[in-house]
Every structure is written in structure tokens, then in C-alpha cells.
KOLDRENGU-113997 format. One record per residue (C-alpha): residue number from 1; x, y, z. Coordinates in Angstrom, 1 decimal. Each point is the difference from the previous one (the first is absolute). Example, Ala and Ser with C-alpha at 12.3 -4.5 7.8 and 13.67 -1.06 7.14 Angstrom:
KOLDRENGU-113997
<1 <12.3 -4.5 7.8>>
<2 <1.4 3.4 -0.7>>
***
This chain:
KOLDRENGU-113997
<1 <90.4 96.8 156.9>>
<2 <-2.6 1.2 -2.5>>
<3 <-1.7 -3.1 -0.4>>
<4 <-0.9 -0.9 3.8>>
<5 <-1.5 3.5 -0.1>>
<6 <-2.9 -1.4 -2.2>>
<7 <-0.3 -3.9 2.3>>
<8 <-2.1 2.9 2.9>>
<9 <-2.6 0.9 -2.8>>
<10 <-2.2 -2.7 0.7>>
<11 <-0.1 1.3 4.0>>
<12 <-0.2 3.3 -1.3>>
<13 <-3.1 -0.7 -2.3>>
<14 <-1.3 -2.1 2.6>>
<15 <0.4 2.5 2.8>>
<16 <-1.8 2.6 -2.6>>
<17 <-3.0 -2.4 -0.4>>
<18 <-0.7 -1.2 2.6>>
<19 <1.7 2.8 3.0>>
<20 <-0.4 3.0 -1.4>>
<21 <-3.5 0.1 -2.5>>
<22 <-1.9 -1.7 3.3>>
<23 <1.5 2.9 2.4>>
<24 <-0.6 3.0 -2.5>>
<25 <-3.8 -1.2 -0.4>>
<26 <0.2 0.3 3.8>>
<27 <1.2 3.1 0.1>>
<28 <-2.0 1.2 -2.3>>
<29 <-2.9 -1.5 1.5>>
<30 <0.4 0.8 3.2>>
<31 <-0.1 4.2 -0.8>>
<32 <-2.6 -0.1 -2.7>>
<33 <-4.2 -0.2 0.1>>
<34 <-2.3 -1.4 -2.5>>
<35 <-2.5 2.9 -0.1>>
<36 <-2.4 -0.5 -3.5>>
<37 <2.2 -2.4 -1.6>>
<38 <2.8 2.3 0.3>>
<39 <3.2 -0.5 2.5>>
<40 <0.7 3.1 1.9>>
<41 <2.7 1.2 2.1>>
<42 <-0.7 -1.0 4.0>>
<43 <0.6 -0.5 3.7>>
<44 <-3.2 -1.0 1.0>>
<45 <1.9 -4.0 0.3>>
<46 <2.5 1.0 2.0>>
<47 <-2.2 2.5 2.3>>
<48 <-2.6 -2.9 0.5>>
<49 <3.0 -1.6 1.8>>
<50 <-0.1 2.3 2.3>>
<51 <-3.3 -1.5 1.8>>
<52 <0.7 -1.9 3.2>>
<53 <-1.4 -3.0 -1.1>>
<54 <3.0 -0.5 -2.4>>
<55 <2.4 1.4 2.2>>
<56 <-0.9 -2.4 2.6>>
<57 <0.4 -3.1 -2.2>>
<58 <3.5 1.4 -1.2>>
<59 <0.5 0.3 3.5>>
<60 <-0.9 -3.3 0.6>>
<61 <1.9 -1.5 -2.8>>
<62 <3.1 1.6 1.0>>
<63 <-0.3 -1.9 3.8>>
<64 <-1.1 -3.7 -1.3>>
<65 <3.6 0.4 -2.3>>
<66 <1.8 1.5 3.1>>
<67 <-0.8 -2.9 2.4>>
<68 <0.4 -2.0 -2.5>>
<69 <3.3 0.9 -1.3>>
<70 <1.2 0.2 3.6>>
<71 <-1.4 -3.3 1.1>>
<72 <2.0 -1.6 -2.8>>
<73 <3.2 1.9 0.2>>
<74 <0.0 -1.1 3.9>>
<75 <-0.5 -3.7 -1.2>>
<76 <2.0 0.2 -3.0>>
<77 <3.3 1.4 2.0>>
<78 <0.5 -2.7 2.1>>
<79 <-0.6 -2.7 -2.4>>
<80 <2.5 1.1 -2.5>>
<81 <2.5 0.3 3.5>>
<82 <-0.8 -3.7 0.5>>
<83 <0.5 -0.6 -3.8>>
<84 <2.7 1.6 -0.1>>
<85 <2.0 -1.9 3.1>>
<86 <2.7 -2.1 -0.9>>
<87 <-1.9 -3.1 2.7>>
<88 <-3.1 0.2 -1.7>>
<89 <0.7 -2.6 -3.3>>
<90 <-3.7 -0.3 -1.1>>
<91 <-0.4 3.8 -1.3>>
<92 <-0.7 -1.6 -3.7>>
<93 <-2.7 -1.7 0.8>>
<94 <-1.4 3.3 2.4>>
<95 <0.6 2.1 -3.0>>
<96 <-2.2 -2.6 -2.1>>
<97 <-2.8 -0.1 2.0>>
<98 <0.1 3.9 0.3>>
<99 <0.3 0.1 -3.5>>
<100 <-2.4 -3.1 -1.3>>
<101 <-3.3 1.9 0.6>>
<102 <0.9 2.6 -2.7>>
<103 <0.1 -2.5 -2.5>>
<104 <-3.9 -0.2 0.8>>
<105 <-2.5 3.0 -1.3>>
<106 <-0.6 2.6 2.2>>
<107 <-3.4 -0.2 -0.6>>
<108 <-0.1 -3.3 0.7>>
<109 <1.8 -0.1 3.2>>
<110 <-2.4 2.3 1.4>>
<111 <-2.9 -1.9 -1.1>>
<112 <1.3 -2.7 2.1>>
<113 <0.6 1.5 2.6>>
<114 <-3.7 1.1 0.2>>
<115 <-0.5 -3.4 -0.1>>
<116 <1.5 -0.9 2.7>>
<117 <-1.0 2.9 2.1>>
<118 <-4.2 0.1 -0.7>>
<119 <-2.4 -0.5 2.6>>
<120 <0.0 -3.6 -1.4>>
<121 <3.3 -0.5 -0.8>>
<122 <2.9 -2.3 0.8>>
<123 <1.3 2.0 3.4>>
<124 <-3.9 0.8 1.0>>
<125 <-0.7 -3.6 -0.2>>
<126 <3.4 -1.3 2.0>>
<127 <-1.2 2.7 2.7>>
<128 <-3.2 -1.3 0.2>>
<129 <1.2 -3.4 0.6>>
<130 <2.1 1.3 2.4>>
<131 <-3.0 1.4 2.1>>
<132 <1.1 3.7 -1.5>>
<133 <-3.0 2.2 -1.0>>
<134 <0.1 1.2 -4.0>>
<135 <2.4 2.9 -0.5>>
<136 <-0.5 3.0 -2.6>>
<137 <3.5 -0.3 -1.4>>
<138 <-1.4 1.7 -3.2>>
<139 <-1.1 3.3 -1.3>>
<140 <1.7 2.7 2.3>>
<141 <3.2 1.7 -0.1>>
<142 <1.7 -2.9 1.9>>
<143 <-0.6 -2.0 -2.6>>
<144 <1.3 2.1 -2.7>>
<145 <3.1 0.7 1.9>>
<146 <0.5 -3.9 0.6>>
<147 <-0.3 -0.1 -4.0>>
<148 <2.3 2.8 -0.9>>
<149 <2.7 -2.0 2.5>>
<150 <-0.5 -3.4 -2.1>>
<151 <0.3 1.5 -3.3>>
<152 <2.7 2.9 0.4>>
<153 <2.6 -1.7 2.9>>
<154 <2.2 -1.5 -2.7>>
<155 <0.9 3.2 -1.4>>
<156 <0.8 1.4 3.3>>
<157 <2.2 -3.3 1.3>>
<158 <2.4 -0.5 -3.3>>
<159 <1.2 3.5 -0.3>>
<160 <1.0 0.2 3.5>>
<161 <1.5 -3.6 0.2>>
<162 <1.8 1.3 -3.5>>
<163 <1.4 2.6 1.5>>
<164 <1.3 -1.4 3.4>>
<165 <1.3 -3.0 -1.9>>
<166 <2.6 2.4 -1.7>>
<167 <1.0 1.1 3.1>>
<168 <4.0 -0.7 0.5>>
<169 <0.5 -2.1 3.2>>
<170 <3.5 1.8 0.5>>
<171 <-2.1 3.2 0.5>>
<172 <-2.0 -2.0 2.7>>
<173 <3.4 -1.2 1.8>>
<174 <1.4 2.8 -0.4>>
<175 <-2.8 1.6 2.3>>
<176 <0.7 -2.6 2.4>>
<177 <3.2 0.2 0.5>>
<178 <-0.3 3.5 0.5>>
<179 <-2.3 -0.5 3.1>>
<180 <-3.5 0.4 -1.4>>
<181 <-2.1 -2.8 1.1>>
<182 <-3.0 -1.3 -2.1>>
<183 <-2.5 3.1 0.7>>
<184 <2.6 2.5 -0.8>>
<185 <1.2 -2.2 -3.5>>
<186 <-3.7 -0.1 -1.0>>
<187 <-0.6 3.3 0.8>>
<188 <3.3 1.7 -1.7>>
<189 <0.9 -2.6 -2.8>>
<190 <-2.6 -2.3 -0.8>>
<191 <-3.2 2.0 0.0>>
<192 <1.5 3.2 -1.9>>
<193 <1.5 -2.6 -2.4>>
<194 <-3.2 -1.8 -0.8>>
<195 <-1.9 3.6 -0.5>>
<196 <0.0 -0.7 -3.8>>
<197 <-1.9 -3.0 0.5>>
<198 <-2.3 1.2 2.5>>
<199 <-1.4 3.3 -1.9>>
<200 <-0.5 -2.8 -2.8>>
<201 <-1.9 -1.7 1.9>>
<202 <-2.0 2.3 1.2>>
<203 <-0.6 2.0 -3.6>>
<204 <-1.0 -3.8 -1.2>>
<205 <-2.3 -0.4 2.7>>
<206 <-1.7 3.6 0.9>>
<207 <-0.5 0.8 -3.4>>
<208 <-2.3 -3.5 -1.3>>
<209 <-1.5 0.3 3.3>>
<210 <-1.0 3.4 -0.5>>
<211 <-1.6 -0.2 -3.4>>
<212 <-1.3 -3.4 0.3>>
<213 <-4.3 -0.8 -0.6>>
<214 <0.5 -3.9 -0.9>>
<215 <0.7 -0.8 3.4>>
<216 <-2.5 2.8 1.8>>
<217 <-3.2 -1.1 -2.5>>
<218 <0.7 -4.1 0.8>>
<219 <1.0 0.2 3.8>>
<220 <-1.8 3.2 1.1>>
<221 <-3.2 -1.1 -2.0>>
<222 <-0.5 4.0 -0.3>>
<223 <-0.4 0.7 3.2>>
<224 <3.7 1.9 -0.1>>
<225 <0.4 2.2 -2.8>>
<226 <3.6 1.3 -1.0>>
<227 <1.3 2.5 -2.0>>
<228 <0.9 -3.0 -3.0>>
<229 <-3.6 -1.0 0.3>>
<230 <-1.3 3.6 -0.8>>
<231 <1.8 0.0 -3.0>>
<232 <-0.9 -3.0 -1.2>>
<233 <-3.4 0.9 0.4>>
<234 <-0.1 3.3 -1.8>>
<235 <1.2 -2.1 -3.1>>
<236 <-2.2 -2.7 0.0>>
<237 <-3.3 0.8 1.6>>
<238 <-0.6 3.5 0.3>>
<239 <1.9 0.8 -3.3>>
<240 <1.5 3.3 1.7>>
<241 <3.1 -0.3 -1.8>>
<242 <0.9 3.8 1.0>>
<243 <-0.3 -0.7 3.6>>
<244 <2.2 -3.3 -0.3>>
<245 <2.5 1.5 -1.9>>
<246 <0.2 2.3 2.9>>
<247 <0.3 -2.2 2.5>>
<248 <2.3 -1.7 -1.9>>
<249 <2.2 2.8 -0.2>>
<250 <0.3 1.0 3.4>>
<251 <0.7 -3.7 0.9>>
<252 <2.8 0.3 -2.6>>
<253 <1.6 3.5 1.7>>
<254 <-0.7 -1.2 3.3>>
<255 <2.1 -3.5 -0.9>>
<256 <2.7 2.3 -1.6>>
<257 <0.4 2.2 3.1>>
<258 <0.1 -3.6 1.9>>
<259 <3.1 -1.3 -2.4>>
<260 <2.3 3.3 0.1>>
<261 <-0.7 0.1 4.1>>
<262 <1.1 -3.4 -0.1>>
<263 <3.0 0.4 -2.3>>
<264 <1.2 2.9 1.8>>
<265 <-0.1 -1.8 3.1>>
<266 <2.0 -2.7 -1.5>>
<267 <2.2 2.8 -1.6>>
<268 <0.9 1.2 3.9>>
<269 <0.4 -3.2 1.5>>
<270 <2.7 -1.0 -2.4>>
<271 <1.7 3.3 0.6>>
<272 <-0.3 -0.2 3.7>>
<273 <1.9 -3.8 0.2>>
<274 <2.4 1.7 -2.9>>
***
């Protein structure tokens, strides 16, 4: 028993490294100033938050993740329902194709997609050649949203199918035969049953949503600024590492709050079908 004690020292060391040192330099960036090449004790980071400006693109954030963690939870749900059906027998190759993209950079994915969707791109020229005036698919919150859908669905759709595959069919017949029709066997066994799945989902999907700037800077061309873009550029263009550490920081509580919500929510929906 000893001995497997020592196999978690590399995660441990690693964790230390690379977890830990990088969140106590923010930490201790975030409350400190540079004032004559000396590092005092401050709030000012944390106050400047307190502006509108970055308020409002918190704001902002926040609803881009929201609609687009809801808009893939609402297609996600019914897919893995469909997957999950004993007449449906092409659910491997479904869970491929939902699957294949990730294999792909993120980065690249995107690019393509801008590709495809620039004033001179492949769906502006089929328009055009189907009489259709050019469309400005590109740099607006539409087209962030549309990214965010592509890149961050799959981590919605296999946690929830994952959790209603291990459903037990007896459970389901076992509604039926007790009267329940199909709403009332969603509603009372299935859905509360696939809860672990779902606030998976969602964590996997608000949270990269939230914090992303890859996807905002290539599909938003700038025009949308988000709360992961700020951050980004405090450390590499205005070299405010204070103020980003801040930022970052806040983000970090704010995404903690999100994940104990969640996980008490999870936590009462077990107890309630118990």
C-alpha cells in the first residue's frame, strides 16, 4: 500500500508546476502594483473592474455562453434520445461524425470556417449564383455564437447520451406499466436520471464558451470583445499583467460559483428521484 502512494508524485509535482506556481503568480499579481521598481500591496486591479465598460463585456460574455450552452443542450438532448433508441442502428457512425471534427485543431476548424463564410467565400459565392445578394455571416456576435456551437457541441452531446445509455429499460417499463405515458416517463424517470449527464454538459460547454478569445478574435474580427479577449490582451499587448491577473481571477471565482451551483443542483435532483 506504501508503494502506490509514491506512483501520484508525478501528478503531484506536475499539479505543483504547472497548477499551482501559475495561480500564485496570479494571485499575487492581481493584489500588488509596481510603483518604482517595487511591488506594493493593491486593489486598484480589481477596483478598475468596477468601470462599466468591463462590466458590460462580462455581461456580454456571460450571454454569448448562455445561448450558447442552451442552444446546444436543446440540440444535444434529442440526439442522444435518437441515439439512444433501440430502431435507430446507425448511432456509431452519428457518434463518429460528431466526434471526427475534434480530431481536427480548433484553430483550424475555425479558420475554415471563415473560409467558408467571407464575403467571398464558398456559401457567398453559391448564393450569388443563386441570385442571393452577399451576406455578412462574419464578424458579429452571430458569428461567434455559430463558432462556439461547432467547437463546444461534442462535449455537450456525449455526456448526456452517456448518461441516458445507462439508463435500465426495466425502470422505463416499469413506468409504463404503471400508467405513465411517454411525457410523464420523460419527465419523472428519464430526465432526472440523465441530470448527471446534462450538468456535464453544460459545465463542458458554458465554461470554454465563457473564457474563450480564439474563436471571438478569428470570427468576430474584433468587432465583439469578451471577457477571454481582455485577458489575453492585458498579457500580450498592453503588458498590464496586474489587471489580467485580475480579470483572471474573477473569471476563476465566478466559474467556481458556476460548478458548486451546478453540483448542488445535481446533488438535489438525485435526492429528489431517491
Amino acid at each position: 500500500m506504501n508503494n502506490k502512494k509514491y506512483l501520484i508524485a508525478p501528478y503531484v509535482i506536475w499539479s505543483f508546476i504547472f497548477v499551482m506556481i501559475p495561480l500564485i503568480l496570479l494571485i499575487v499579481y492581481s493584489f500588488t502594483e509596481q510603483v518604482d521598481g517595487k511591488f506594493i500591496f493593491s486593489l486598484d486591479s480589481y477596483a478598475k473592474f468596477l468601470d462599466p465598460l468591463y462590466v458590460d463585456v462580462l455581461l456580454r460574455s456571460f450571454r454569448l455562453a448562455f445561448i450558447t450552452t442552451i442552444v446546444c443542450f436543446v440540440a444535444a438532448y434529442p440526439l442522444a434520445m435518437i441515439l439512444n433508441s433501440k430502431e435507430f442502428s446507425n448511432k456509431t457512425i452519428i457518434l463518429i461524425l460528431i466526434v471526427l471534427p475534434m480530431w481536427m485543431n480548433s484553430l483550424m476548424r475555425t479558420y475554415a470556417w471563415m473560409i467558408l463564410l467571407e464575403n467571398k467565400g464558398v456559401v457567398n459565392t453559391i448564393l450569388n449564383f443563386l441570385g442571393i445578394p452577399t451576406q455578412q455571416f462574419l464578424y458579429g456576435e452571430s458569428a461567434i455564437i455559430f463558432g462556439m456551437i461547432y467547437n463546444f457541441f461534442p462535449f455537450m452531446i456525449l455526456p448526456i447520451y452517456n448518461s441516458i445509455s445507462k439508463i435500465d429499460n426495466a425502470l422505463i417499463e416499469a413506468s409504463y406499466d404503471l400508467g405513465a405515458n411517454k411525457f410523464v416517463t420523460f419527465r419523472r424517470v428519464i430526465l432526472p436520471l440523465s441530470m448527471p449527464g446534462v450538468i456535464t454538459g453544460v459545465i463542458m460547454v458554458f465554461m470554454p464558451s465563457l473564457t474563450t478569445f480564439m474563436i471571438t478574435r478569428l470570427l468576430g474580427g474584433g468587432q465583439v470583445v469578451l471577457i477571454g479577449n481582455m485577458i489575453e490582451e492585458q498579457f500580450t499587448r498592453t503588458n498590464n499583467w496586474g489587471f489580467g491577473s485580475a480579470l483572471s481571477m474573477i473569471l476563476m471565482a465566478i466559474i467556481l460559483v458556476s460548478i458548486v451551483f451546478f453540483s448542488k443542483n445535481e446533488s438535489l435532483d438525485k435526492g429528489g428521484l431517491v
